[in-house]
N, C-alpha and C positions, 0 to 999 in steps of 0.2 A: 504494500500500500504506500502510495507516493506520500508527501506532506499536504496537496494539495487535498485530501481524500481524507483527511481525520476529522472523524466526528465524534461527536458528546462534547459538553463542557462549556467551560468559556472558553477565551482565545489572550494571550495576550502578543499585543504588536510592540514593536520596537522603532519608530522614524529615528533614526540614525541621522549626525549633524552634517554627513553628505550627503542625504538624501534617500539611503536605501533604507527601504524598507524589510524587519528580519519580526519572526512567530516563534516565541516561546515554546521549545518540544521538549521542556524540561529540565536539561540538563546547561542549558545554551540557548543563545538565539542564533536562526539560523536567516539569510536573506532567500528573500523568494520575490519571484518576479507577478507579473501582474495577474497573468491567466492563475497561478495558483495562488496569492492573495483570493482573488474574485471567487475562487472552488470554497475555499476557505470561510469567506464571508456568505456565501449561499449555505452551507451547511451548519453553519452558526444561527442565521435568521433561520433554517426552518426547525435548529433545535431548540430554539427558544433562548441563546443564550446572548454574554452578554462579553463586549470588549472592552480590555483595558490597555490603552494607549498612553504610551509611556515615549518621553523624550521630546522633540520637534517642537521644545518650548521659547526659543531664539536665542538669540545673544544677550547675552546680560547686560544693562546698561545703568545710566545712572538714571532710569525714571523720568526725565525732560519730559522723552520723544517716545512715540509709538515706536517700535522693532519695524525694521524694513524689512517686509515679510517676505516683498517681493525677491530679494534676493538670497537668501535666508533658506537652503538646499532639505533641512531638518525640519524648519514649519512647513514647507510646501508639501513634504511628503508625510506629515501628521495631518494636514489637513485635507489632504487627497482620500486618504484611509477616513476617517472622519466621516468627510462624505461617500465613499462608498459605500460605509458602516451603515449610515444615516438613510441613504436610499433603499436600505434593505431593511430598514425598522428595527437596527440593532441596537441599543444602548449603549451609548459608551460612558465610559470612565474615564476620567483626564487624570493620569500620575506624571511629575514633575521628573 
């Protein structure tokens, strides 16, 4: 059984501060690309479960200025997950 293909459970993701996205298999996180994100996120939404996205929170600054998201490789790819979570009626959890 690939990674893309686990079911039961929650799920936890990892937006990584270059942009990759890597799922919790226990021991590690491991990076997976989109088609098995998407496997992943389907079998989540139809188990009723729920993710926890962890990282992709930006650069630290001193409070002024909003975070320039736009460029920011770690938010874009927590906030991508996010919404594909989100279009699948998944619940997410924001860990720092």
């Amino acid at each position: 059984m690939g990674i893309g293909e686990t079911r039961g459970g929650d799920l936890t993701v990892l937006a990584g501060d270059d942009g990759t996205v890597s799922v919790d298999v226990g021991a590690r996180f491991v990076a997976v690309g989109e088609d098995d994100l998407e496997r992943l996120l389907d079998n989540l939404a139809a188990d009723g479960g729920t993710l926890t996205l962890v990282g992709g929170a930006g650069r630290a600054d001193d409070g002024d200025d909003e975070p320039y998201r736009e460029s920011d490789p770690g938010m874009n790819a927590a906030g991508w997950v996010q919404a594909l979570a989100e279009k699948r009626g998944i619940r997410v959890v924001r860990e720092a």
